[in-house]
N, C-alpha and C positions, 0 to 999 in steps of 0.2 A: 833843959835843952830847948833852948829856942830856934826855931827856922826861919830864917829871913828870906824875902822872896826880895830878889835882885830884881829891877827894872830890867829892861830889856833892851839890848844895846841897839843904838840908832840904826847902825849899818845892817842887822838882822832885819829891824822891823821893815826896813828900805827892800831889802832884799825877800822877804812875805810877801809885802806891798805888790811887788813886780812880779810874784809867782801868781798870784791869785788875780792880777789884771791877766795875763797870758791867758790863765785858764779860763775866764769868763769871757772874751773875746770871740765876735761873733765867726762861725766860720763861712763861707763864697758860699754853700748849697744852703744854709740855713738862710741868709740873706735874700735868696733867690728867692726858697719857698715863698719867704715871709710878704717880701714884697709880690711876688704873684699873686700871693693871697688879698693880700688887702687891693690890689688894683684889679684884679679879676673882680674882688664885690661889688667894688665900684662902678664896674663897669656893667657890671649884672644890674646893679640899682636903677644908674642911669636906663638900662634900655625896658627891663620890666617897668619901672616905676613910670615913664615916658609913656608907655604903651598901656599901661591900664591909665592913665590922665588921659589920654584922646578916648578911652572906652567909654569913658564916662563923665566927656567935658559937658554932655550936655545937661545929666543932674549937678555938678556941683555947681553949674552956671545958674539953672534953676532954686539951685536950694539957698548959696551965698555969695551968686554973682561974679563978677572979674576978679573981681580984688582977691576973693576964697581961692580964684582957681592958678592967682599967678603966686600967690604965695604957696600951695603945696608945689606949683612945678616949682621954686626956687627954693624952696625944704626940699625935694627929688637932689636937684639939679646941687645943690652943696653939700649935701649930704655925700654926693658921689662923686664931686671934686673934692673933699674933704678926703674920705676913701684913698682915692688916685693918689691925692698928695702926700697922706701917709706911704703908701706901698714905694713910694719915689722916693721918701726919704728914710724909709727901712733899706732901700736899697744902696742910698747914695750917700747916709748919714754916719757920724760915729755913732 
């Protein structure tokens, strides 16, 4: 007695294929969170990370000059456009 395992007919796999996108499909509140989330960080980064660089422009100018202190505010400063731009495209994206 042998059991053959029959392929799986086209129009089945087509019709799985389409149940299981349904159900992974983001829904409106999850979207919302999501992007709240990530652009609220960003926006938390931008203003904390802003606000302790003026606390203490005047040791990193001390320690590694201009250049040190324009590259952390432009690591701050992308980091939390980075952020923002995620949360925009969690909201706005497939």
């Amino acid at each position: 007695m042998s059991s053959e395992i029959s392929p799986p007919d086209v129009k089945d796999a087509i019709r799985a294929d389409a149940h299981t996108q349904r159900q992974f499909e983001d829904c409106t509140p999850c979207r919302l969170i999501g992007s709240g989330a990530f652009a609220g960080l960003g926006v938390y980064t931008w203003i904390s990370g802003h606000a302790q660089l003026r606390q203490q422009k005047a040791e990193i100018l001390k320690k590694g000059g201009a250049m040190s202190f324009q590259l952390r505010r432009a690591g701050i400063s992308g980091t939390a456009v980075g952020l923002i731009g995620l949360g925009l495209y969690r909201l706005l994206g497939d």
